[in-house]
C-alpha positions in Angstrom: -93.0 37.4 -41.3 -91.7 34.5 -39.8 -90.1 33.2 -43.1 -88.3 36.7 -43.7 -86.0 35.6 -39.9 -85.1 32.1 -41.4 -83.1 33.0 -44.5 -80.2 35.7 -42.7 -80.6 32.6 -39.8 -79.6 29.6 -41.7 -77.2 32.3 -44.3 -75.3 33.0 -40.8 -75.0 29.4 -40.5 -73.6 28.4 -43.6 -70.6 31.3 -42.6 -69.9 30.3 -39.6 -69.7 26.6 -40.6 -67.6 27.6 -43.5 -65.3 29.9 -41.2 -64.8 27.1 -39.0 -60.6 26.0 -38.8 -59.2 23.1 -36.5 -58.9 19.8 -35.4 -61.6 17.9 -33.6 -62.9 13.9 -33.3 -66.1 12.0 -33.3 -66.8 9.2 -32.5 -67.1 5.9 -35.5 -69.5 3.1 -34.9 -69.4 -0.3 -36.3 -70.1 -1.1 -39.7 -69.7 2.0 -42.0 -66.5 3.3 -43.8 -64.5 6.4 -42.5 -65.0 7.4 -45.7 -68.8 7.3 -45.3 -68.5 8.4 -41.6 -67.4 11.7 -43.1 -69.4 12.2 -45.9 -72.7 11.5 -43.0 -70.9 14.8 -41.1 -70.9 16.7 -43.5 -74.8 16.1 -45.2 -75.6 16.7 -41.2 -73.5 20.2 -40.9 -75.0 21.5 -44.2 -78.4 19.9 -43.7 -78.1 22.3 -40.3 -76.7 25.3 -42.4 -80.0 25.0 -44.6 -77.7 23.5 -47.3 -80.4 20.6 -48.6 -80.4 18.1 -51.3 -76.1 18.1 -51.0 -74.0 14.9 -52.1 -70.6 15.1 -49.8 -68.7 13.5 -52.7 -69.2 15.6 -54.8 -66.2 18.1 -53.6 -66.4 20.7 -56.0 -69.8 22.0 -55.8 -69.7 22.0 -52.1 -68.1 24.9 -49.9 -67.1 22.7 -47.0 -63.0 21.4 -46.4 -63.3 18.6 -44.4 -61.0 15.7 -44.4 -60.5 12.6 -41.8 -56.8 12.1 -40.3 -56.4 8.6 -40.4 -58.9 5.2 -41.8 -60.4 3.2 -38.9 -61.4 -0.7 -40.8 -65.6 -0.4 -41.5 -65.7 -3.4 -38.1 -64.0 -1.2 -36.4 -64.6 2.1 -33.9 -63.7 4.6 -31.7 -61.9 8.2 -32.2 -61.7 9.8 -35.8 -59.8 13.2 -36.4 -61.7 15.1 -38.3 -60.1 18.4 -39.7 -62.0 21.6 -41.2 -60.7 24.5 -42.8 -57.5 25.0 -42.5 -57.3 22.1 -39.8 -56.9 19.9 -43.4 -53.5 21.0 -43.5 -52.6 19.3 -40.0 -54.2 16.0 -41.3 -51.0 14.6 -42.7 -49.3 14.9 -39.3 -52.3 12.5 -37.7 -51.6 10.3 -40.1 -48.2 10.3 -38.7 -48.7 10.6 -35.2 -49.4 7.6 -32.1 -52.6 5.9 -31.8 -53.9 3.7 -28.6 -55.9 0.3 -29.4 -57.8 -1.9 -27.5 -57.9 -5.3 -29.4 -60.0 -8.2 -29.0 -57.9 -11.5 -30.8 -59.5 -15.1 -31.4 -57.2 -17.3 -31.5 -57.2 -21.1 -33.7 -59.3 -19.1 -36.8 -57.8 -17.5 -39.7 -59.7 -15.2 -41.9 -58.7 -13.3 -45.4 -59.2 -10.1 -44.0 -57.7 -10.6 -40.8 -60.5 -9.8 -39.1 -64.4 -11.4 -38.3 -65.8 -9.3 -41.3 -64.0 -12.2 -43.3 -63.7 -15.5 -44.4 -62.2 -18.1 -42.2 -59.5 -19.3 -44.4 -58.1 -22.1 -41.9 -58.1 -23.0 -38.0 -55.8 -24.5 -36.0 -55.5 -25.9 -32.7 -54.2 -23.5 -29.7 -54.6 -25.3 -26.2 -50.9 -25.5 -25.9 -51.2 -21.3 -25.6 -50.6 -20.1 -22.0 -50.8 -16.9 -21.1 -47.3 -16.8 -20.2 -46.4 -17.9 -23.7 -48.4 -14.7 -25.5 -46.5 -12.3 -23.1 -43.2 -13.4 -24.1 -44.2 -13.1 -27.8 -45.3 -9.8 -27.4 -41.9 -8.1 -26.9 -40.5 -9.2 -30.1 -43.6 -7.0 -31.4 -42.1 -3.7 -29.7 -40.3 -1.2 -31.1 -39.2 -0.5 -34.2 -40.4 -3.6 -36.8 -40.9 -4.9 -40.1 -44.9 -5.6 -40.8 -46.3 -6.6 -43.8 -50.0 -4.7 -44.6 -53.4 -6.6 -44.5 -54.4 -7.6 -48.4 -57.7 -5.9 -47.4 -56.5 -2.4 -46.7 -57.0 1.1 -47.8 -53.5 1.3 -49.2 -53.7 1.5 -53.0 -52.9 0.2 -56.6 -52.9 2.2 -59.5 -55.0 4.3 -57.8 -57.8 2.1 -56.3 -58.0 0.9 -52.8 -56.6 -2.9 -52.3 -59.9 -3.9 -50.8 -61.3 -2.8 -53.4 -60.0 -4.7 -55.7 -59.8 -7.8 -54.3 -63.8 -7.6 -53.8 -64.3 -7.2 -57.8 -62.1 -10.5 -58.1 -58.7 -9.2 -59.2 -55.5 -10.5 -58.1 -53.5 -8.7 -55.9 -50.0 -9.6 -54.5 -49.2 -8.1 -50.9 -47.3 -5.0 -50.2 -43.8 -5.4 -48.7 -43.3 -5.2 -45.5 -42.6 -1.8 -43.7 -40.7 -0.4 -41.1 -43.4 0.7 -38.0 -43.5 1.7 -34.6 -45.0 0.1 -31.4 -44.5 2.1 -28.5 -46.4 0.1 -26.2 -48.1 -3.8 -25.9 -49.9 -5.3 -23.4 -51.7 -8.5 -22.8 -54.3 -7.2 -21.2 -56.6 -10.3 -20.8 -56.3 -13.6 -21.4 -59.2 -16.2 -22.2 -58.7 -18.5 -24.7 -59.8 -18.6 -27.6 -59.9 -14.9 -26.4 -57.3 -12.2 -25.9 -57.4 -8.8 -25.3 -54.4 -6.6 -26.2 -53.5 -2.5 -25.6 -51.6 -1.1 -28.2 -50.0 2.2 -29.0 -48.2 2.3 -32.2 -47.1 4.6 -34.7 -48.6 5.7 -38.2 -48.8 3.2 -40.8 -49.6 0.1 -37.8 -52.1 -2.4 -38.8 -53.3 -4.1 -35.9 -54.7 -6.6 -37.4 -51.4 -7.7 -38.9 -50.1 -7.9 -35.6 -52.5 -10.3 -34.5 -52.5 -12.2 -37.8 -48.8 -12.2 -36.9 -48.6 -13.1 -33.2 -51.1 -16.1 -33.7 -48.4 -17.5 -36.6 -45.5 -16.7 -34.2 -47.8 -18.8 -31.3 -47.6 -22.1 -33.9 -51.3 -21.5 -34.0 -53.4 -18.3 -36.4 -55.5 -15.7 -35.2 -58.0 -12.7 -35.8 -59.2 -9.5 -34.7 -62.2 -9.8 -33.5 -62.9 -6.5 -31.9 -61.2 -3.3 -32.7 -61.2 -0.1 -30.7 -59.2 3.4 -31.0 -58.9 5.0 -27.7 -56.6 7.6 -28.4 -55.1 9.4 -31.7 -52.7 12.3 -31.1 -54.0 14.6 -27.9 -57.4 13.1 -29.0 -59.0 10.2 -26.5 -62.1 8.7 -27.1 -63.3 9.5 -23.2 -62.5 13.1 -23.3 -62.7 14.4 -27.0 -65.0 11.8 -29.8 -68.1 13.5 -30.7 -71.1 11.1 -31.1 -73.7 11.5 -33.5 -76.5 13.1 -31.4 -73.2 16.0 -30.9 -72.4 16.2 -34.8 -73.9 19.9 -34.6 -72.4 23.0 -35.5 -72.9 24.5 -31.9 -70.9 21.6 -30.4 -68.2 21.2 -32.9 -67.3 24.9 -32.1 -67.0 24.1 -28.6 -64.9 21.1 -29.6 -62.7 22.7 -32.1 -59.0 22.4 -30.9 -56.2 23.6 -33.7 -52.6 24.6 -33.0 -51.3 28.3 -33.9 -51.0 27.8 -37.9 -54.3 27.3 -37.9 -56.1 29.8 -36.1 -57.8 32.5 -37.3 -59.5 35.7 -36.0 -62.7 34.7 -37.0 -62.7 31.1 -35.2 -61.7 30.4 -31.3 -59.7 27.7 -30.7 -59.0 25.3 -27.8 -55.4 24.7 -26.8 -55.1 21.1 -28.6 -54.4 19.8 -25.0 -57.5 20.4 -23.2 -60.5 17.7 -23.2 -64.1 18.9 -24.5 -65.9 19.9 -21.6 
């Protein structure tokens, strides 16, 4: 008798999982892609829905729209807009809209990646860097600028990530540079070799270019050592980033914030301003 509840049960799960339209964010740990951070939300939903033996990448045989609004690097973490249903449509604006970083910088160590996943590719010395001296830098940095995009990015090439690529041995030249945004930068702590910037940018910002960049414009190099997103769009890591032990259908609905195109009778929705609580 007991079997004969758990079918409708887990059926009414898979609708209301399925129904489900918005915007919310979770929170990325260190280490896997936002590409794999996505496809682990979604085996976790339909494992929840009774959905078993599912393969996320696998788009058409599975009944569940779900897209990310913006790639956080594999080293790094912090807040990742997830949209569902409809909410896919709104992912092209994230991708557009301001982000907050905290950054962690080494300075006198250059890596190919532009970050400590890589290779150091040269040092150089950077005792003659005072505090003062990286502050003044930093304003040429703010605004609207010209930034060139890290080889080993997700941007593409022929239709495979640059990253990619590079990692199988091919050759790739670098991108030209770009027009971005940086809204705000701040030197929030300085002890050599360490520094610790705040950063709110615009889409399209690598801030690992920035660094790679400031440490050149210091006479010295530099990498990003630590990489935090603290904020994207009206989402904040404090307030809104589901962590794993959350990444449940119950809590998601709670979460789910979407603005009026999205909405639907069927699915409640949370102004897009107000925190998860």
């Amino acid at each position: 008798m007991a079997g004969s509840n758990t079918a409708p049960s887990l059926t009414s799960s898979l609708s209301k999982l399925q129904s489900l339209n918005g915007l919310f964010a979770i929170y990325k740990k260190h280490g896997p892609t936002s590409a794999d951070v996505l496809n682990k939300l979604k085996e976790v939903l339909l494992k929840e829905a009774g959905v078993n033996n599912t393969n996320p990448r696998k788009r058409k045989k599975q009944n569940l729209k779900m897209g990310h609004g913006g790639t956080l690097d594999s080293a790094a973490t912090g807040v990742l807009v997830v949209g569902v249903g409809n909410g896919t449509k709104m992912l092209s604006t994230m991708l557009s809209g301001s982000k907050k970083y905290t950054a962690v910088g080494e300075l006198g160590k250059a890596t190919d990646t532009l970050d400590a996943t890589g290779s150091v590719t040269f040092e150089k010395d950077f005792k003659h860097i005072t505090r003062l001296d990286m502050e003044e830098k930093l304003h040429s940095f703010v605004g609207d600028i010209m930034q060139v995009p890290p080889l080993y990015s997700a941007l593409k090439k022929d239709g495979q990530r640059l990253s990619v690529l590079l990692k199988k041995g091919h050759k790739v030249e670098a991108k030209p540079a770009r027009p971005v945004t940086v809204y705000n930068l701040t030197l929030h702590e300085f002890k050599p070799p360490l520094f610790t910037l705040d950063i709110e940018c615009g889409g399209g910002f690598y801030v690992r270019s920035l660094v790679d960049d400031l440490g050149k414009a210091l006479s010295s190099c530099a990498h990003v050592k630590e990489l935090i997103r603290t904020k994207h769009g009206q989402f904040t890591l404090e307030h809104h980033a589901l962590h794993e032990e959350h990444w449940t259908l119950e809590h998601i609905a709670k979460s789910l914030q979407c603005p009026d195109n999205v909405a639907t009778p069927e699915t409640p929705c949370k102004d897009i301003n107000s925190p998860v609580g």
